[in-house]
FIBATOR-599256 format. One line per 5 residues: number of its first residue (from 1); for each residue x, y, z of C-alpha. Coordinates in steps of 0.1 Angstrom, whole numbers, plus 5000, padded with zeros to 4 digits. Layout:
<pts>
NUM) X/Y/Z; ...
</pts>
This chain:
<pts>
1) 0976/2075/4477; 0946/2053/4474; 0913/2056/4455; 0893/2064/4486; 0922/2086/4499
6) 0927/2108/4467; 0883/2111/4469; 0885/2121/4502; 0917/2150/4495; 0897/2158/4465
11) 0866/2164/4480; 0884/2186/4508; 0905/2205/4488; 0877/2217/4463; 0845/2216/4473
16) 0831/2244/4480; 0793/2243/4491; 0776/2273/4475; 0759/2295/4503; 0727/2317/4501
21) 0721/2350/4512; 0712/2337/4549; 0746/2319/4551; 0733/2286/4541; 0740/2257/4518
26) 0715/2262/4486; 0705/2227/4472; 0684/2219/4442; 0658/2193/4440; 0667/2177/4409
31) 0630/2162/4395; 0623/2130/4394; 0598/2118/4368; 0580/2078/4364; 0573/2081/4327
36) 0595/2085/4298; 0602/2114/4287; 0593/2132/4253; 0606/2165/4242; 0621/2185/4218
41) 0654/2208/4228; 0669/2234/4210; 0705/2246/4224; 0726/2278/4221; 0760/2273/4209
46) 0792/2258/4215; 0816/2270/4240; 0846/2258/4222; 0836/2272/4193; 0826/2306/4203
51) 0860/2310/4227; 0879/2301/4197; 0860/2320/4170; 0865/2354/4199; 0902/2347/4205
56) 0907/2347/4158; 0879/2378/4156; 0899/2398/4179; 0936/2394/4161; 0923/2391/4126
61) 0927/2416/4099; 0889/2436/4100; 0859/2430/4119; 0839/2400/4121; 0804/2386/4130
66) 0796/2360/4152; 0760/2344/4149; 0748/2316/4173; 0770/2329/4196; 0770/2309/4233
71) 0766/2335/4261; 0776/2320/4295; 0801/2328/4321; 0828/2311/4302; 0825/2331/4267
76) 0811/2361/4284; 0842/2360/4306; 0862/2361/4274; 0844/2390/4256; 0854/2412/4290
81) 0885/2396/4287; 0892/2409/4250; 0877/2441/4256; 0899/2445/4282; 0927/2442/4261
86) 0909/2470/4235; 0883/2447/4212; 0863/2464/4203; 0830/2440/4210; 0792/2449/4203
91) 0763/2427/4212; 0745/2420/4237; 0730/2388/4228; 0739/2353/4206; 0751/2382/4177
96) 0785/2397/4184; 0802/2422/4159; 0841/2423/4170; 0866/2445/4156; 0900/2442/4163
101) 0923/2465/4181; 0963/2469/4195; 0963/2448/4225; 0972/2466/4255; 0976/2460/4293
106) 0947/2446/4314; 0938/2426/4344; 0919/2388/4325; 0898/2373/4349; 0896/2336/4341
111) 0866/2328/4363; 0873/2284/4362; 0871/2288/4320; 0905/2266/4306; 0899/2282/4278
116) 0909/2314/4294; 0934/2311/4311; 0952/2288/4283; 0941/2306/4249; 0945/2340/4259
121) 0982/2341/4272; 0999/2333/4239; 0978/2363/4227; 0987/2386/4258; 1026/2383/4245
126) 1012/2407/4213; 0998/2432/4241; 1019/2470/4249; 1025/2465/4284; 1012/2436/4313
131) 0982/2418/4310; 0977/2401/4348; 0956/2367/4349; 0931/2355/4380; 0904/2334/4385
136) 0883/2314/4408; 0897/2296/4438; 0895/2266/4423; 0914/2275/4391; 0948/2278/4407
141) 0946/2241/4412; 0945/2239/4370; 0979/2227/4354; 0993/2260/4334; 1031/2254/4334
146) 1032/2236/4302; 1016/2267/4284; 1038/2289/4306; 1065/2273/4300; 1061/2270/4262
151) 1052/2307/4260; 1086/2318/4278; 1107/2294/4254; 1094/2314/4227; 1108/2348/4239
156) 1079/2352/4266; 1083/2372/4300; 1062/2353/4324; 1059/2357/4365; 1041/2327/4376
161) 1032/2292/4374; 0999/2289/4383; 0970/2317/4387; 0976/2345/4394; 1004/2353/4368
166) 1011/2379/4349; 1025/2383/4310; 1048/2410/4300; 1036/2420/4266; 1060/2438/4243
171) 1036/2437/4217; 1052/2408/4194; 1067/2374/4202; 1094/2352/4185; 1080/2321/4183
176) 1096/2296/4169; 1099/2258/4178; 1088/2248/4209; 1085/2214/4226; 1057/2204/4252
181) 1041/2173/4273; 1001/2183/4264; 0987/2149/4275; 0973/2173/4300; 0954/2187/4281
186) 0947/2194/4243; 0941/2228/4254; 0978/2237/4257; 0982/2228/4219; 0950/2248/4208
191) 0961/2277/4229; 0996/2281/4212; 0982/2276/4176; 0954/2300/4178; 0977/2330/4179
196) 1009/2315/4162; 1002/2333/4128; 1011/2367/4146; 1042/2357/4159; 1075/2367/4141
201) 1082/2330/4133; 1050/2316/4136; 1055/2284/4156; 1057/2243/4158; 1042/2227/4189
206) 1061/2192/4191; 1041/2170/4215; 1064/2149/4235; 1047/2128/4265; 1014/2101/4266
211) 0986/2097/4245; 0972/2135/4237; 0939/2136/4254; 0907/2153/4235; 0920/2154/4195
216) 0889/2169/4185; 0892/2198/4200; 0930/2203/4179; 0910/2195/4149; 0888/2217/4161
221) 0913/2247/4164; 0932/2237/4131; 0900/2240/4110; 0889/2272/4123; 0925/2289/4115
226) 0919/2270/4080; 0891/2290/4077; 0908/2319/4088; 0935/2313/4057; 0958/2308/4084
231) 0985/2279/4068; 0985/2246/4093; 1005/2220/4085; 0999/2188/4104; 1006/2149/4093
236) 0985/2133/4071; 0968/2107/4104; 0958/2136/4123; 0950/2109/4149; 0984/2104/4152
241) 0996/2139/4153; 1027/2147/4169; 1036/2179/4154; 1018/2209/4140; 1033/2238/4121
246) 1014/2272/4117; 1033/2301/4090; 1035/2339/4101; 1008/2361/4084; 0976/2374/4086
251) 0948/2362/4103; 0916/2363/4077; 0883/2380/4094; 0856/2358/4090; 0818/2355/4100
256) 0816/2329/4123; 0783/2308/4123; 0785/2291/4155; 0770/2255/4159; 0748/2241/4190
261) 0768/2231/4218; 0766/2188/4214; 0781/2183/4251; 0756/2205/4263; 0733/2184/4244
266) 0743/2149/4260; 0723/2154/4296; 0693/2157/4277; 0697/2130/4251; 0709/2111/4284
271) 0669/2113/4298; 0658/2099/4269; 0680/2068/4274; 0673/2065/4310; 0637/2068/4309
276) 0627/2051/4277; 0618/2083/4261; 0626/2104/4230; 0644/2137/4226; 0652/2154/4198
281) 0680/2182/4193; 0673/2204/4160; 0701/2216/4140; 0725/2189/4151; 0752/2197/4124
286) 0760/2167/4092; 0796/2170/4099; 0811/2181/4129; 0851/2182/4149; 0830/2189/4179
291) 0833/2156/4208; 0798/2154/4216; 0788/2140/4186; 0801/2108/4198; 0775/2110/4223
296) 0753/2089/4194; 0775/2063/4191; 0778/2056/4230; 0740/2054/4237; 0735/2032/4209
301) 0765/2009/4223; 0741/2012/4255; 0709/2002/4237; 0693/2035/4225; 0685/2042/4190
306) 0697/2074/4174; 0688/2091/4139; 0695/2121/4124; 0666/2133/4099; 0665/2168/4082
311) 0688/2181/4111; 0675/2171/4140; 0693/2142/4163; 0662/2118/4180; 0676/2096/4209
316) 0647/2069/4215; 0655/2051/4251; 0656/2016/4258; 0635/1996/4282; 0667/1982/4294
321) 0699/2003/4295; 0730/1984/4290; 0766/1992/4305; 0799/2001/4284; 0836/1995/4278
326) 0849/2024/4264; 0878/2046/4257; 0871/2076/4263; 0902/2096/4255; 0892/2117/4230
331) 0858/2130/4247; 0866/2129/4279; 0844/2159/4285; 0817/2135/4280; 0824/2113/4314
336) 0800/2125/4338; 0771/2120/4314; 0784/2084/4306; 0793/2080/4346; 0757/2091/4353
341) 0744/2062/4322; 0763/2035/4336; 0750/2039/4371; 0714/2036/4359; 0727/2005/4338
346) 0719/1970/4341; 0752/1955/4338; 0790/1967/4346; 0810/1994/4328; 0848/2002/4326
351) 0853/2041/4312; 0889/2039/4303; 0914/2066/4290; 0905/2094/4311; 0934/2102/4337
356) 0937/2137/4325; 0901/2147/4340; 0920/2149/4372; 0930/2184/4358; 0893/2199/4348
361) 0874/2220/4366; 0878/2195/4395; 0892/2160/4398; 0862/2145/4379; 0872/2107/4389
366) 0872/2114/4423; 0843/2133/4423; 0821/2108/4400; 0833/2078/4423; 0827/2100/4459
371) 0793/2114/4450; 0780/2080/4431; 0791/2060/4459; 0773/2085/4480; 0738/2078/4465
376) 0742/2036/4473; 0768/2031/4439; 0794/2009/4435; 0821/2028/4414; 0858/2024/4420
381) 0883/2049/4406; 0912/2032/4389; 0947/2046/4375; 0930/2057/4338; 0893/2056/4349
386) 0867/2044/4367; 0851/2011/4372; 0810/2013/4377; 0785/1981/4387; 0755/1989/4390
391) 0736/1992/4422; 0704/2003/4437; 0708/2041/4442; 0691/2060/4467; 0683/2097/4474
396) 0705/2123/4489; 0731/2152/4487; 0747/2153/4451; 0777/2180/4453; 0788/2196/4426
401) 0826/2210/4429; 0819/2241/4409; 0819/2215/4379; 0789/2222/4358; 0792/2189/4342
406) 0787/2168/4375; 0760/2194/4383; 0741/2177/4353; 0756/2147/4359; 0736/2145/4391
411) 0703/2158/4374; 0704/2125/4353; 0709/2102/4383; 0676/2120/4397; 0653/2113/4366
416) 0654/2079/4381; 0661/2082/4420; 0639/2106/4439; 0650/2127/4466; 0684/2136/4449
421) 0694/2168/4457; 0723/2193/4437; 0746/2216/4455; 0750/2247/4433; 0731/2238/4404
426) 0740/2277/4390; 0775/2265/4380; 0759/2252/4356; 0763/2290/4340; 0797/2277/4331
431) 0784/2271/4297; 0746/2267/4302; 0727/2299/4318; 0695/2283/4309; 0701/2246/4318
436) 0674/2248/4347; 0647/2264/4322; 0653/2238/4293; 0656/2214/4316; 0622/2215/4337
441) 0608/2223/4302; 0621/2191/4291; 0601/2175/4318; 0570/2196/4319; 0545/2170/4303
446) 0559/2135/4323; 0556/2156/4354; 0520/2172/4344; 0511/2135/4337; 0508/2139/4296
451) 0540/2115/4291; 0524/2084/4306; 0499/2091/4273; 0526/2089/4250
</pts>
C-alpha cells in the first residue's frame, strides 16, 4: 500500500465528521491573528499522571489524595471506571480522595483513552467476577492483543482480542514471567507493571521486538510505583531497558500532587514560535519523566528561545522559524504540534521514529500528511515518518479524526493561515475540556489589537 493509498484507507476508515443537533457537520473557525502573540497560560494536570496515580490509589493499602488532578474525558472515564469496580472516589473537581475497595464485576467503558483500555485490564484479573470492556468506534481499531495476550500467559481468562472483551476476574492472578513485542506501544509495559505488585508472583515484562517507543512514559510508571514503595528493578541504562522486574507486596497509599500537563502545554508554546511572540507556562516542573518537556529543546532547535525562571517556562518566537531533523521516538505524542511547526517553517523537516503513531487514537501519519496536504502542503508520509517542505498554505476544512491532538494541531496551522476551519474541535475533551477557553484567551489582546503594542 502506498502513502497516498494508506491516507486515503485511513481517512475512510476513521473519520468520523462530528454532526450537530440539525444533522450537520459542526466546524470551528480556528482564529487567525497578524501580531505576535503574548500571554500567560496556566494548565490543569497531566493525563498520564493522573490515570496512573487513579489506577495505584485504587489498589493501594488506605486512601489517598489526589491534588492537581486533570479532569477530562480520559481521567474522568477512569474514575467511573474504578468506581465501577467499587473505589470508592470523592471529588468533584481537580481534588480527589480515593479509597480502595475489593474489585468486583463491572462493565469499563474505555471511551478512545489507551490508558483504559491497557492499564485497567491487568487490574480487572484482581476483580470477583467479569469486568466487560468497550469503547468508542474508533478504539476497536487500537492494538490490544499484546496486553491480552500477556495477561492470559499469566493465568488470565480473556474473551477477545480487540474491544469489546471481557476479563474473568477470580480475584488474584499468577503472574510470573511474561514475554511481549511493546514497540507498539510503551503502554503495554506500563499497564502490566502498575498492578504487578498484587499478583501472586509479581511479574517480569521481557520486551522482545523494535525499538520501544515513548520511554518516558515507563520511567514514568516505574517512579510512581517507587513512590508507592513498590520494588522495581530495571537495568542500570534505563534507555536501554529490556526487562523490568516488579516483587509481590503491598502497594503504599500516597498523596499524589499532580503536575501540569507539558503536551498540553506544546500548542500554546507552539503560538509563540509561530507568531514571534511570548508565552509563558507557570509551574513547569525542575525535573520531570513527563515527554513534553522536550518540547523546549525542539523549538529552540527551530529558532525560539526558551527559559525557565522561578517556575515558569517563557517560549520567545523567532522572526523566522526554522525546520527540523528529529527523532522523535520517545515523544511521539508530541508529532502533530511539531508537524503543524514544520509546516509554518522556512526550510524542510524529516520527523523520524514515529511508525508506532499509526496505532493512536488514529493513524496520525496519515492524517498529518492528508489534512496538511489539504491546506496547499507538501508532506509525504514515509515508512518511520513523515517528510514536510514547506509550502504556501491556504484556508480550508482541517478534520480532526476524533484525535484531540490533530484538533490542536490544526489550531496552530490557523494562527498563520486564515480561513482554516476544525471539525470537532470538542475532542479536544480527550485531555483538555477547556482548550477552546484558554485558547481564545491566549489570543484575546492580538485579536483586540493590544499585541501589535507589544
Amino acid at each position: 500500500m502506498t502513502s497516498a493509498d494508506h491516507a486515503e484507507f485511513t481517512t475512510t476508515r476513521v473519520s468520523r465528521p462530528h454532526m450537530r443537533e440539525d444533522g450537520r457537520v459542526s466546524f470551528w473557525p480556528a482564529p487567525h491573528v497578524e501580531v505576535p502573540v503574548h500571554a500567560t497560560v496556566t494548565l490543569p494536570g497531566s493525563k498520564s499522571i493522573t490515570n496512573r496515580a487513579l489506577i495505584l490509589a485504587a489498589l493501594a493499602d488506605g486512601p489517598s489524595t489526589l491534588t492537581g488532578a486533570l479532569r477530562s474525558r480520559d481521567t474522568d472515564l477512569m474514575i467511573k471506571a474504578l468506581q465501577s469496580l467499587g473505589t470508592e472516589i470523592i471529588g468533584d473537581a481537580e481534588t480527589l480522595e480515593v479509597t480502595p475497595a475489593p474489585l468486583r464485576s463491572a462493565a469499563v467503558d474505555c471511551g478512545l483513552a489507551g490508558t483504559i483500555m491497557r492499564f485497567l485490564p491487568p487490574a480487572a484479573a484482581l476483580a470477583t467476577g467479569d469486568v466487560a470492556f468497550f469503547g468508542d468506534e474508533q478504539a476497536k481499531h487500537r492494538p490490544l492483543t499484546t496486553i491480552l495476550d500477556a495477561l492470559r500467559k499469566l493465568g488470565l481468562d480473556v474473551d477477545g482480542d480487540a474491544l469489546p472483551f471481557v476479563v474473568h476476574g477470580t480475584g488474584s492472578l499468577r503472574g510470573g514471567a511474561v514475554t511481549i513485542d511493546a514497540s507498539g506501544s510503551s503502554q503495554f509495559v506500563s499497564g502490566l507493571l502498575l498492578s504487578a505488585a498484587r499478583f501472586d508472583e509479581g511479574i517480569t515484562v521481557h520486551h522482545d521486538g523494535k525499538q520501544l517507543p515513548s520511554m518516558p512514559h515507563i520511567e514514568m510508571t516505574v517512579e510512581m510505583l517507587r513512590r508507592a514503595d513498590v520494588r522495581v528493578h530495571t537495568p542500570a541504562d534505563s534507555r536501554s531497558a529490556q526487562t523490568w522486574t516488579v516483587e509481590p507486596g503491598p502497594i503504599r497509599a500516597v498523596d499524589w500532587e499532580i503536575e501540569p500537563d507539558l503536551s498540553n502545554a506544546t500548542p500554546f508554546l507552539a503560538a509563540a514560535a509561530v507568531t514571534g511572540g511570548e508565552v509563558s507556562i507557570p509551574m513547569w516542573p525542575r525535573g520531570t519523566t513527563q515527554p513534553g518537556d522536550v518540547i523546549r529543546e525542539i523549538l529552540v532547535r527551530m529558532g525560539a528561545e526558551a527559559r525557565i525562571f522561578d517556575g515558569v517556562l517563557t517560549v520567545r518566537g523567532p522572526e523566522r522559524l526554522a525546520g527540523i531533523d528529529i527523532d522523535l521516538h520517545d515523544v511521539g505524542e508530541l508529532t502533530p504540534t511539531v508537524a503543524a511547526l514544520a509546516a509554518l517553517a522556512d526550510s524542510p523537516s524529516v520527523l523520524r521514529g514515529i511508525a508506532h503513531l499509526r496505532g493512536h487514537e488514529t493513524d496520525r501519519l496519515a492524517a498529518l500528511s492528508a489534512e496538511i496536504n489539504r491546506l496547499g502542503g507538501d508532506v509525504t508520509e514515509t515508512e518511520d515518518g513523515l517528510e514536510i517542505v514547506p509550502a504556501p498554505l491556504h484556508g480550508g476544512q482541517w478534520h480532526s479524526y476524533a484525535d484531540h491532538r490533530m484538533a490542536t494541531a490544526g489550531a496552530i496551522l490557523g494562527l498563520r493561515v486564515p480561513g482554516v476551519e476544525i471539525e470537532d474541535i470538542g475532542t479536544t475533551a480527550k485531555t483538555l475540556p477547556t482548550f477552546v477557553t484558554l485558547w481564545e484567551q491566549m489570543l484575546a489582546p492580538a485579536l483586540s489589537g493590544e499585541g501589535a503594542a507589544r
